[in-house]
N, C-alpha and C positions, 0 to 999 in steps of 0.2 A: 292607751290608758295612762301611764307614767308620765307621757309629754303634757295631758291633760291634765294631771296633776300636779306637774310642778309647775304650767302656765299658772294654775289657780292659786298655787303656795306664793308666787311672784306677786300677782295681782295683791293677795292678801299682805304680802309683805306692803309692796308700794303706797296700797291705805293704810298702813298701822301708819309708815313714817311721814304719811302727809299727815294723818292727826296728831301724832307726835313733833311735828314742825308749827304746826298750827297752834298746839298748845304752847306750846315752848315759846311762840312768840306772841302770845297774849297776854302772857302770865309773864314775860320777862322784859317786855318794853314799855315801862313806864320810867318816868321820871321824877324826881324829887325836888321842890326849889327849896331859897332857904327857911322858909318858915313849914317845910315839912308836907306841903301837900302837892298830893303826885296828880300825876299827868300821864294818859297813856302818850306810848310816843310811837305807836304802828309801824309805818310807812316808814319815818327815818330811822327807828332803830330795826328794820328789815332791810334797810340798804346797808347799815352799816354793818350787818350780818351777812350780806352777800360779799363785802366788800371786802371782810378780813381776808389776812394769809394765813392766823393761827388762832385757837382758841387753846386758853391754858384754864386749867382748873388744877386746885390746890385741894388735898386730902390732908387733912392734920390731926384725924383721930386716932390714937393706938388701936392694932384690934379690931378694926373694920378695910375691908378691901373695895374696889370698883364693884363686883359685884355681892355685895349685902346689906346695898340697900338701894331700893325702886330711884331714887332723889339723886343719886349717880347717871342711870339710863335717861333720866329726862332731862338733867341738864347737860352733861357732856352728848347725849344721843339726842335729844330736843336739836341744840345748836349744830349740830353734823346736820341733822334731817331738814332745817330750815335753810341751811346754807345749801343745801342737794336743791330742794326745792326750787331755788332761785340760779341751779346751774354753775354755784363756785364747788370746789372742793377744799377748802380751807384745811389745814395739819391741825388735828385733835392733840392735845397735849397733856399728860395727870401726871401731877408731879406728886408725890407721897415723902410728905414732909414732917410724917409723925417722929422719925426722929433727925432730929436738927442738924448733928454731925452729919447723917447720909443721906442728905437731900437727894431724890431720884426723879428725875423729870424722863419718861416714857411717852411713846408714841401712841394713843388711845389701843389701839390693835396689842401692841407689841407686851401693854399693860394687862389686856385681858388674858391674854393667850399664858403672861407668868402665873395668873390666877389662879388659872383652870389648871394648870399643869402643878401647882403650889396645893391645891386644895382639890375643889371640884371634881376634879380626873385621878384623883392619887388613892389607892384604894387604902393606904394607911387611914389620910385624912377619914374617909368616907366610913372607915370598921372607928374609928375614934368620936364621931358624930352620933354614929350608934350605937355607943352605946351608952350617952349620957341621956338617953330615953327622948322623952315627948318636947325639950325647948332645943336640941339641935336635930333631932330628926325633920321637922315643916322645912328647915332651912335647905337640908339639901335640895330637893326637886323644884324649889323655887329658881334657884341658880341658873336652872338650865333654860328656865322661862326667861330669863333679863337677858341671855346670853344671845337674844335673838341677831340677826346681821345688819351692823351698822353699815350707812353712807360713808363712803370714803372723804 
């Protein structure tokens, strides 16, 4: 019964990250010329996605982390699952540049994992959530939905 049920949670993962590859690269391969009008660009910007060694993405809001908010999961989690898709493992990279002096460039994994452990996981965090009532309590249990297992 349990073997059948994590074949099934596999299967389910493996669809979320192919349509989460598939969106990612529909919505992010277009091109721009100079008078401003785009071009989808499919096919070459899916090879240039297989192609990479690294994908960096920059955070530079105060006050928000990798995970809170969905627009994290689909781009840095989009570009993992479309680069899986196609057989590369390219190094996920977030660098958290909200303050200037202490640039921190983290390994996608290695950035979650301070998250969770920062917030998410910390039962200080979690009694401080609740008890500013109904705009941080939705946030918590969402967390643990984004947190689902990215492509290496």
């Amino acid at each position: 019964m349990a073997r059948a049920s994590a074949e099934s949670s596999r299967a389910a993962t493996g669809a979320s990250a192919t349509k989460l590859a598939r969106a990612y690269l529909e919505a992010t391969s277009h091109a721009y010329d100079g008078a401003g009008e785009g071009r989808a660009g499919g096919a070459a910007f899916a090879d240039a996605v297989a192609r990479a060694d690294a994908f960096v993405h920059v955070q530079d809001m105060a006050g928000q982390d990798v995970l809170d908010s969905d627009a994290f999961a689909e781009h840095e989690g989009g570009f993992a699952a479309a680069a899986a898709m196609q057989g590369a493992t390219p190094a996920i990279y977030h660098v958290d540049s909200t303050r200037p002096e202490r640039i921190a460039v983290r390994p996608l994994r290695q950035e979650i994992a301070r998250v969770l452990r920062a917030r998410a996981i910390n039962p200080r965090w979690i009694a401080g959530q609740m008890r500013h009532g109904h705009r941080a309590r939705p946030r918590s249990p969402r967390r643990s939905t984004i947190c689902s297992p990215m492509p290496r």
